[in-house]
C-alpha positions in Angstrom: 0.0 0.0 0.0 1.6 3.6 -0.8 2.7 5.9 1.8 -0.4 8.0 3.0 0.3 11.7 1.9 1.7 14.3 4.5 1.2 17.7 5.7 3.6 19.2 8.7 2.3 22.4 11.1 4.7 24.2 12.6 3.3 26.8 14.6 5.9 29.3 16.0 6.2 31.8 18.6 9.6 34.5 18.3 11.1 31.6 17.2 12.6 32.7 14.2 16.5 31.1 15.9 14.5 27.6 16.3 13.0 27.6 12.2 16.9 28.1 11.4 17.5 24.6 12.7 13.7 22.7 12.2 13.3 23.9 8.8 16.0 22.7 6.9 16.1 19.5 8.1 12.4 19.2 7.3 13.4 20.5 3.3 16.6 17.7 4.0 14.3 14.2 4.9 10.4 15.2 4.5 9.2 12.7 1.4 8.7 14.1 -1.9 5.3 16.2 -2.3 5.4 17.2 1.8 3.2 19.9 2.9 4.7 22.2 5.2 3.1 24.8 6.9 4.5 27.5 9.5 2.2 29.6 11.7 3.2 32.7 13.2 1.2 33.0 16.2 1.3 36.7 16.3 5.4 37.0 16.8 7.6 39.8 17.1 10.9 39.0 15.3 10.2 39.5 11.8 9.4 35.5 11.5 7.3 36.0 8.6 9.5 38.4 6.7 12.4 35.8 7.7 10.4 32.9 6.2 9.4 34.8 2.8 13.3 35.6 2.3 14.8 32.0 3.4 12.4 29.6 3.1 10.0 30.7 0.1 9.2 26.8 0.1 6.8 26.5 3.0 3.2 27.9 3.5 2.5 30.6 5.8 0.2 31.4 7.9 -0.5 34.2 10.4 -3.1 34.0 13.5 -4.8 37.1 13.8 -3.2 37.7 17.5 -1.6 35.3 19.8 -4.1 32.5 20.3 -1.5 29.9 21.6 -0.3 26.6 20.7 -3.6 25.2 20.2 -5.0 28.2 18.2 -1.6 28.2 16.2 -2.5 24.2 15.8 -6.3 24.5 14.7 -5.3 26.9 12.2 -2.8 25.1 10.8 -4.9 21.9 10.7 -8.0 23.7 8.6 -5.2 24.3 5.8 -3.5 20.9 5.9 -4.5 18.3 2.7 -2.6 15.7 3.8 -4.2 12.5 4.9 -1.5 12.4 8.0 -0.9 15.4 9.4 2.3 15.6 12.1 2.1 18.6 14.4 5.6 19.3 14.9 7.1 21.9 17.6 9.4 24.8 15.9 12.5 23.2 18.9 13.3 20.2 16.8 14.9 18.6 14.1 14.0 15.5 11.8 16.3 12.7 10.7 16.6 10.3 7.5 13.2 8.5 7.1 11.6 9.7 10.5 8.3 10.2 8.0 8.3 6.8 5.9 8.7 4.6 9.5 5.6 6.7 10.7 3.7 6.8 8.0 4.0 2.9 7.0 1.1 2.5 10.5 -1.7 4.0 9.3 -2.1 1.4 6.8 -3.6 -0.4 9.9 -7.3 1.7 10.0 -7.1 1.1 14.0 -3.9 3.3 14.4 -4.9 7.0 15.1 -1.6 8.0 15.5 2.3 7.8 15.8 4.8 8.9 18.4 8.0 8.7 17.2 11.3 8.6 19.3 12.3 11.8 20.2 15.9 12.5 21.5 17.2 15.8 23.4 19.0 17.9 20.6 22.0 19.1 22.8 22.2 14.9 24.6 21.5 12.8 21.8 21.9 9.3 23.1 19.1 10.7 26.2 14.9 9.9 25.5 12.9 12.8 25.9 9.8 10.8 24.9 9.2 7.3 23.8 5.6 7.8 23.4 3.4 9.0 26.2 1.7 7.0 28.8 -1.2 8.1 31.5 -1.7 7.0 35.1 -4.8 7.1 37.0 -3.8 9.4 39.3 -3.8 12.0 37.3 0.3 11.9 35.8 0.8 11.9 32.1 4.4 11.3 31.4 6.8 11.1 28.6 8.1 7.3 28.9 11.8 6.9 28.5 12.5 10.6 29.7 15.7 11.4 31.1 17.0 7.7 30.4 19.9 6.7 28.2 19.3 5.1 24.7 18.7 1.6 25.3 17.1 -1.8 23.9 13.7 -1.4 26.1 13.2 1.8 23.6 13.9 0.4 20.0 11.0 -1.8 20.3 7.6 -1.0 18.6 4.7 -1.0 20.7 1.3 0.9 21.2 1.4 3.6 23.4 -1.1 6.1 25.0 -0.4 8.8 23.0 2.5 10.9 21.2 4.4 13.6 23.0 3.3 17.2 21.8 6.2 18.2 20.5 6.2 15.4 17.7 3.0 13.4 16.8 1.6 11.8 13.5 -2.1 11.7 13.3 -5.1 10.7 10.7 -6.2 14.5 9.4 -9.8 13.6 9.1 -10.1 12.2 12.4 -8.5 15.1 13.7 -11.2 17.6 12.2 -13.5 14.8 13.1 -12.5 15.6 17.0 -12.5 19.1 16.6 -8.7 19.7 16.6 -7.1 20.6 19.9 -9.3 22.2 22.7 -7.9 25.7 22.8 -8.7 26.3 26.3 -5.2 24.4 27.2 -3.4 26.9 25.2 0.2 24.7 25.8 0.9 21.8 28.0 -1.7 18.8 27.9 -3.3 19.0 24.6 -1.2 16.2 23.5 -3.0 14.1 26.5 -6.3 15.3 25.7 -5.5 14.3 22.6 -4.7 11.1 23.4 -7.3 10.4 25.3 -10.2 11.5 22.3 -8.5 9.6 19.5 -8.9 6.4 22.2 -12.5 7.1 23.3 -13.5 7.7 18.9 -11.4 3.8 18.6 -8.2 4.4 17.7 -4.6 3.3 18.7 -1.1 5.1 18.9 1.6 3.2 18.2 5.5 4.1 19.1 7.9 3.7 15.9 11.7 4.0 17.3 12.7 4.4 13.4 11.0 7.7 13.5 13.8 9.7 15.1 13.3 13.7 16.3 15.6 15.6 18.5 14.0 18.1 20.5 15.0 20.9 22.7 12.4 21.5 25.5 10.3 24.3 26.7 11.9 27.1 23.8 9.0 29.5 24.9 7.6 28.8 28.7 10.9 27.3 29.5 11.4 31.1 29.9 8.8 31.6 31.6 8.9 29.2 35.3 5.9 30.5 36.9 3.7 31.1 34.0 5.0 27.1 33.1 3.9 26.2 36.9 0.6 27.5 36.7 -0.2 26.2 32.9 0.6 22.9 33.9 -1.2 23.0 37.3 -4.6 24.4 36.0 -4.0 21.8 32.4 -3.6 19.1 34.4 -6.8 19.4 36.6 -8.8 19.8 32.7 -7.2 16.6 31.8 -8.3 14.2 34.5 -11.9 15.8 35.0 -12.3 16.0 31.2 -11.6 12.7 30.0 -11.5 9.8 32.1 -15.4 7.8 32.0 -17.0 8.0 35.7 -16.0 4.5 36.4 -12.3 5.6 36.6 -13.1 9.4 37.3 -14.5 7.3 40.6 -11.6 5.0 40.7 -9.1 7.8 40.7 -10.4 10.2 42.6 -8.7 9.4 46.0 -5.9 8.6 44.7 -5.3 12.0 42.0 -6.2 14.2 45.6 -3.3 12.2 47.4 -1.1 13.0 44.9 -2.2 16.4 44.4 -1.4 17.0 48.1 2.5 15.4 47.4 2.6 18.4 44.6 1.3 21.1 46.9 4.1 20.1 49.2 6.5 19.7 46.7 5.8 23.4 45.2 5.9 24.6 48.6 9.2 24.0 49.3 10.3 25.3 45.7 8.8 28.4 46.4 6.6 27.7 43.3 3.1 27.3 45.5 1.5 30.7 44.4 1.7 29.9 40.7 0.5 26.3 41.2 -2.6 27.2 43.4 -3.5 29.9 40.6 -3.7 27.1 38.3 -5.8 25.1 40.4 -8.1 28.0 40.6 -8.3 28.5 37.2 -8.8 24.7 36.7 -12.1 25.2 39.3 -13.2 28.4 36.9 -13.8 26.1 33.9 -15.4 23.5 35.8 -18.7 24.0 33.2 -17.1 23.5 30.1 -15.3 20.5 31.6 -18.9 19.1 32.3 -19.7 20.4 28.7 -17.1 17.9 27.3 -17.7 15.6 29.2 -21.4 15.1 27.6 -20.0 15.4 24.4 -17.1 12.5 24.9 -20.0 10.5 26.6 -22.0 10.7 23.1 -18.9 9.6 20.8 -19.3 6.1 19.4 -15.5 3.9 19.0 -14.8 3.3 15.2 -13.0 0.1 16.7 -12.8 -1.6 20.0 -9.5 -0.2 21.7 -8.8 -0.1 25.8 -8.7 3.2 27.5 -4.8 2.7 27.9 -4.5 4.1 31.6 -1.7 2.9 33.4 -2.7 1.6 37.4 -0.9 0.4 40.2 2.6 1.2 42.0 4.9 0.9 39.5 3.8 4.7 39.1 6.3 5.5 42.4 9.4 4.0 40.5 8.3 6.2 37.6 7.7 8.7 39.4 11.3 8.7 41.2 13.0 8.5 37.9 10.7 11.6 36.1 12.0 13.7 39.7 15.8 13.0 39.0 15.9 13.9 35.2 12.8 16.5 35.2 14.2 19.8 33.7 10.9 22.1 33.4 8.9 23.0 36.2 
């Protein structure tokens, strides 16, 4: 069967020194006939000017002011023709054949999308993500992170989800879904994500051929308390948003205990203020959480396919190992 067709979406923030590195390694190893598309959520350093000069190649597209990754994404999506689209962060750079080894899964109609190995850019033998994986207590995490190159990460395998900075999915189911929920702005989507393309009855597979290196947090790594309170108040949408009431039930004793271990935690990093703000804005969009809620509740699986949440202890080792290689807030 032919390789499906592909679009890439870029969306960029003043990140003009980032596109000097992404962009021609895109032009180097994207296949023949390759959508790209940049979008220039609202920046200040002469990105679009840059992009008309040096890379004439690529689509551009502008946001009408700064609506955020997700806004950047959606827009980029309703322009896309491929039948795969990957949403791929500004921060990285691809490799020889990252697109083919992707692209070869959605022959399968069950797979939804593909996370492919991503790699730090300045540690390249370190995983930043193998995929992504979900506990019930309320922890999405990027598997492998922090950890050397080894044998337990060249292996294929399904997986929850992709990590946001580097994901293949089907266009049309994408649009089917909505696109991202641009209430998250950065930081969760990907999750969310996940968790909708597994509720409609579709996998994610891992594909270790599919190589990206990746730099981390290029514009709230900047930005600690502003990260803090993102992830705080995203993290809250994520749990209350998506998991069915059996598990919402399951977990809930178990997400407040380990909410308490992060208010300590912040406490003692002097990053409590930003965190609590985040809760509260979490509590402020408690009716639209109960709005998607309904809607998720009314979506019917194309295919049979588990929920994918992780349970049980093994979430403490995790845990422990996330704490000694974590580099953003």
């Amino acid at each position: 069967m032919p390789l499906s067709s592909l679009s890439i979406v870029i969306p960029t923030f003043n990140g003009r020194r980032h596109l000097k590195t992404c962009l021609p390694s895109v032009r180097r190893h994207a296949p023949p006939a390759t959508q790209v598309i940049v979008v220039d959520d609202g920046s200040s350093d002469g990105t679009l000017d840059w992009l008309r000069r040096e890379h004439p190649w690529v689509e551009r597209l502008r946001t009408p002011s700064n609506l955020g990754f997700c806004g950047a994404v959606n827009l980029g999506l309703r322009h896309a023709v491929g039948d795969v689209v990957e949403l791929l962060n500004n921060d990285t750079a691809v490799t020889e054949g990252w697109a083919e080894a992707a692209l070869a899964h959605f022959a399968d109609p069950t797979v939804g999308s593909v996370a492919p190995l991503t790699l730090r850019m300045d540690e390249p033998t370190v995983v930043d993500s193998a995929g992504q994986a979900y506990h019930l207590i309320g922890w999405a995490r990027n598997v492998g992170y922090g950890c050397r190159l080894g044998p337990e990460y060249l292996q294929c395998c399904e997986v929850f989800g992709p990590s946001g900075c580097s994901g293949f999915y089907r266009r049309e189911v994408l649009l089917q879904l909505g696109g991202l929920w641009p209430e998250y702005g950065a930081y969760f989507e990907d999750t969310d994500l996940a968790f909708r393309l597994r509720r409609a009855g579709y996998r994610c597979i891992y594909e270790p051929k599919s190589r990206v290196f990746h730099s981390g947090s290029a514009t709230y790594g900047t930005m600690p308390h502003r990260l803090v309170r993102l992830i705080s108040r995203n993290e809250e949408l994520v749990f209350w948003s998506n998991l069915p009431t059996p598990w919402l039930i399951a977990g809930l004793v178990p997400h407040l205990a380990f909410q308490m271990l992060r208010t300590l935690r912040k406490a003692w990093s002097g990053q409590l203020r930003p965190f609590l703000q985040g809760k509260l804005d979490a509590f402020r969009l408690m009716s639209r959480v109960a709005q998607r809620r309904r809607e998720l509740a009314a979506v019917r699986p194309a295919h049979p396919v588990s929920l994918g949440v992780q349970y049980g202890l093994d979430v403490v080792n995790h845990g422990v190992t996330w704490l000694c290689h974590r580099r953003a807030a």
